[in-house]
C-alpha positions in Angstrom: 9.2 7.0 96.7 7.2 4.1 97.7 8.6 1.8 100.7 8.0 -2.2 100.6 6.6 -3.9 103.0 7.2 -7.6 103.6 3.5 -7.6 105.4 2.0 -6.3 103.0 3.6 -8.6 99.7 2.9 -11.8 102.1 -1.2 -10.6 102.3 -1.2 -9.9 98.8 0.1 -13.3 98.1 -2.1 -15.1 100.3 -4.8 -13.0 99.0 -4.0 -13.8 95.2 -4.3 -17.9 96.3 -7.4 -17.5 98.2 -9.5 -15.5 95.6 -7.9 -17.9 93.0 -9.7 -20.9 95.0 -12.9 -18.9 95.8 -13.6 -18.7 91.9 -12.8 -22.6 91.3 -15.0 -23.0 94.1 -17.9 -21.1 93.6 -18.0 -20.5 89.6 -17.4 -24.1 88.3 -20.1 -26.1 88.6 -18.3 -29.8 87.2 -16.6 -31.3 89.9 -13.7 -32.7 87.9 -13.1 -29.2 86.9 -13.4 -27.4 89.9 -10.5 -30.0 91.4 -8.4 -30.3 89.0 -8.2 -26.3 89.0 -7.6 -25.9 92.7 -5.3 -28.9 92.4 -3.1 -26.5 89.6 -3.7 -23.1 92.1 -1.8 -25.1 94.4 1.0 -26.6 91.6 1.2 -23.2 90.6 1.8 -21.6 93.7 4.8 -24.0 94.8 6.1 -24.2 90.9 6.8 -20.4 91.4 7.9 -19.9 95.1 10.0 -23.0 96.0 13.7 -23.1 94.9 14.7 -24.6 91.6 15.9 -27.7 93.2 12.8 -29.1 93.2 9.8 -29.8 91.1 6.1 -30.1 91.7 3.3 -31.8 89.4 0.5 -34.2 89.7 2.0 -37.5 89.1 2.0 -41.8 90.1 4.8 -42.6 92.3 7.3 -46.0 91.6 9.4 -48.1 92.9 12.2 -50.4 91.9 10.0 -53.3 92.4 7.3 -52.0 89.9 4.7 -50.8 92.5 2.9 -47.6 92.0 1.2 -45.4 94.0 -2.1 -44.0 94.1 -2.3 -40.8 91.9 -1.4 -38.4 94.2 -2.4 -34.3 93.4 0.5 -32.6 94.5 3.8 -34.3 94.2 7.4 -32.4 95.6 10.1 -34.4 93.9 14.2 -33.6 93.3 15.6 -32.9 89.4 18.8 -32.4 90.4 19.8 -36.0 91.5 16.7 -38.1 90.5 17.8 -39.3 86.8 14.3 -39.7 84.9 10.5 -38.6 84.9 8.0 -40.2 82.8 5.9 -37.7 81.1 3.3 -38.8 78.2 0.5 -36.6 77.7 0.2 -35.1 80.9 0.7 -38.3 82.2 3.5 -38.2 84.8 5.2 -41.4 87.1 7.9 -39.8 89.4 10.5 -42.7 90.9 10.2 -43.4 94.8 13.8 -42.3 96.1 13.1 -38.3 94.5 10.1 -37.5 96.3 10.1 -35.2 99.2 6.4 -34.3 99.8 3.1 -35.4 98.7 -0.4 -33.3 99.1 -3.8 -34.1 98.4 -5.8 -30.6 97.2 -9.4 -30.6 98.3 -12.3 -28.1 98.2 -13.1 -28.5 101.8 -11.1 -30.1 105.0 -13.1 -32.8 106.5 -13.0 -36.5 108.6 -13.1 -38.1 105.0 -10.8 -36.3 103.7 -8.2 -36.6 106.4 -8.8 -40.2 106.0 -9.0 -40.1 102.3 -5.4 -38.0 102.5 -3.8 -40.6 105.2 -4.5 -43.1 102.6 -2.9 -41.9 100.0 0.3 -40.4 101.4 0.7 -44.2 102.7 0.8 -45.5 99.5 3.7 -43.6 98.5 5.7 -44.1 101.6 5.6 -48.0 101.8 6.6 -48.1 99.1 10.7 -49.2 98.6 13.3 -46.7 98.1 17.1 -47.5 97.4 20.1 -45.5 98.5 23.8 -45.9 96.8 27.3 -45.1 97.9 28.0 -42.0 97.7 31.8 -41.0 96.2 33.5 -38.5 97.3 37.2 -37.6 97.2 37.9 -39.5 100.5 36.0 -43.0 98.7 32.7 -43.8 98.6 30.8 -42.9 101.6 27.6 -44.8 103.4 24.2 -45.1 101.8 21.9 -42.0 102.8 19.1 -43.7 104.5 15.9 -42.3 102.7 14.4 -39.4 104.7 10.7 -39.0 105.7 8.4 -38.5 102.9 6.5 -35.2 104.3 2.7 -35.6 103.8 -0.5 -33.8 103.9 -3.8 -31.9 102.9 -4.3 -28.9 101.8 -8.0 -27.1 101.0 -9.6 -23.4 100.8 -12.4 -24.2 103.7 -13.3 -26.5 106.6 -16.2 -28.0 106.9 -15.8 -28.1 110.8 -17.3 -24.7 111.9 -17.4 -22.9 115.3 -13.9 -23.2 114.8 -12.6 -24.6 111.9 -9.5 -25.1 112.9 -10.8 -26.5 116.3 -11.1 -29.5 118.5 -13.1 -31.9 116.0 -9.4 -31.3 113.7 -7.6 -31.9 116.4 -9.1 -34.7 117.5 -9.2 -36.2 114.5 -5.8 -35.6 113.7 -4.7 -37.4 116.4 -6.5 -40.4 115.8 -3.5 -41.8 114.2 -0.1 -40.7 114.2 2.1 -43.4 112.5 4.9 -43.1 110.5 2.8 -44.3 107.5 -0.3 -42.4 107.4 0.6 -38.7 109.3 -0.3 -36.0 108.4 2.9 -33.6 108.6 1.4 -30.3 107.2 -1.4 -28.8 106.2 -3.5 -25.2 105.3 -7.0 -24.3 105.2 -6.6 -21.1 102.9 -9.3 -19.7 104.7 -8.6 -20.3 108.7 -5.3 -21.5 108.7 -2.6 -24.0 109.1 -1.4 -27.3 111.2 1.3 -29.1 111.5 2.8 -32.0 113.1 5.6 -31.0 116.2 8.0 -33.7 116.1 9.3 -33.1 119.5 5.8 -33.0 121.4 4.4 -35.8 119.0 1.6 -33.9 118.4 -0.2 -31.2 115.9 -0.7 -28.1 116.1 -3.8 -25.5 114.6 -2.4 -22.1 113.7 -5.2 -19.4 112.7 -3.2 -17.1 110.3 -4.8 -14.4 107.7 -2.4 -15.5 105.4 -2.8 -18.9 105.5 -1.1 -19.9 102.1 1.9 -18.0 102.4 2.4 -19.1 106.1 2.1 -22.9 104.8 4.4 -22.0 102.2 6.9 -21.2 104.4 6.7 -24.0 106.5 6.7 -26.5 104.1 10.1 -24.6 102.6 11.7 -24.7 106.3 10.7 -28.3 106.6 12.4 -29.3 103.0 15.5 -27.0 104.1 15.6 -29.9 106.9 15.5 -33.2 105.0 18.4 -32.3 103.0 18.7 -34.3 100.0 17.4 -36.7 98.7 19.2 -40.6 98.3 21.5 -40.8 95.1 19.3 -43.7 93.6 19.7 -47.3 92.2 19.2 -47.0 88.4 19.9 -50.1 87.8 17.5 -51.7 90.5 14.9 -49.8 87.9 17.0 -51.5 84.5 16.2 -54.8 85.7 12.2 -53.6 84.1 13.9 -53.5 80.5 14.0 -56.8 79.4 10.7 -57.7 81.3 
C-alpha cells in the first residue's frame, strides 16, 4: 500500500511551478509571450490552491471616483461580497473595496523591478475604497475600515547572485517601507521567499527548495488574517450611470 507524504506532494508542487517557468523562460523567445505565460503559471497556481472565496485574474483596478489603476498581473479579489466584475474580452476592471492582494509576475527579481513593482501596487492602494454599515440582527453595525491591500513580486530567478536572496535584496528592500509602496510578499521560485515582519518592521529572505509552495502558504495565512473584505458602496459607483 503506498503511504503519502506531505513532503513529498509540497516538492512535487513546487517542482510542477518551477519547471512550468523554466520552459516560459527558456523556450519562448517573444517577450510578450514569455510574460504573459509566467504571468498565467502564476494565476493558475493560486486559481487552483486558494479557497473558493476568492478570485485571481489579471485585471485594472477602480474606484468610486472613476480612477483606475495601472494594469496589475496578478489581482486577489473577493466574489462573495464584491457585487460586479467587468469582463469584455479578456478585459477585466475589478472595484477597489474587493481586492486583497496584488502581484506583479516577472522573469527575473531585480532593483527595477522592485521599483517597477512598488509602483504599481501604489497605484491600486491610493486609490479610495468605501465601507457601509453592516446589519446584523442587533442593527446595523460600524463601517469596516478597509484592510491593507497585501502587495508584491513574484519571479522564477534573481538576477542578484552570490546570494540571490542576499544583502543587495535586502538592502533594497528596505529602501522604502511605506504603507503605499511595500512590498509585503514575495518568491523567487528558484531561491526563495521574503516577506515583510510587521512586528520588527522589517523583511525577511527565506531560502526554501520549495519556494512556490512555501509562498503559497504564506500568502494564504496572511489572507486568513485580513478577514473580509468592506461590504461596498454600490451606489457611490451608480453615480457613473447617467455620466
Amino acid at each position: 500500500m503506498t503511504e503519502w507524504s506531505l513532503p513529498k506532494l509540497f516538492a512535487s508542487l513546487h517542482r510542477k511551478i518551477d519547471a512550468e517557468l523554466s520552459v516560459a523562460r527558456e523556450a519562448l523567445n517573444h517577450p510578450g509571450t514569455k510574460g504573459d505565460t509566467s504571468e498565467a503559471i502564476w494565476i493558475g497556481l493560486l486559481q487552483q490552491y486558494l479557497p473558493e472565496r476568492y478570485r485571481v485574474c489579471s485585471a485594472h483596478i477602480v474606484d468610486s471616483e472613476g480612477v483606475f489603476s495601472d494594469q496589475i498581473d496578478i489581482v486577489v479579489f473577493d466574489r462573495q461580497y464584491s457585487p460586479f466584475v467587468f469582463d469584455f474580452l479578456g478585459a477585466k476592471v475589478v472595484p477597489a473595496e474587493s481586492v486583497y492582494a496584488v502581484f506583479e509576475a516577472k522573469q527575473s527579481i531585480n532593483a527595477a523591478m522592485i521599483d517597477y513593482a512598488r509602483d504599481k501596487v501604489a497605484t491600486v492602494r491610493s486609490l479610495v475604497r468605501t465601507s457601509m454599515p453592516i446589519p446584523t440582527a442587533n442593527g446595523p453595525a460600524d463601517p469596516v475600515p478597509p484592510k491593507h491591500i497585501l502587495g508584491g513580486l513574484v519571479a522564477l530567478e534573481s538576477d542578484w547572485k552570490n546570494p540571490p536572496l542576499g544583502d543587495a535584496l535586502q538592502a533594497k528592500l528596505n529602501s522604502d517601507q511605506s504603507k503605499l509602496k511595500r512590498l509585503d510578499l514575495g518568491c523567487v521560485a528558484a531561491h526563495g521567499i521574503f516577506t515583510f515582519d510587521e512586528e520588527a518592521t522589517a523583511h525577511k529572505r527565506i531560502a526554501s527548495s520549495s519556494a512556490t509552495t512555501k509562498f503559497l502558504f504564506e500568502l494564504i495565512a496572511r489572507l486568513q488574517t485580513l478577514g473580509t473584505v468592506p461590504m461596498m458602496d454600490v451606489r457611490a459607483y451608480s453615480k457613473w450611470l447617467d455620466s
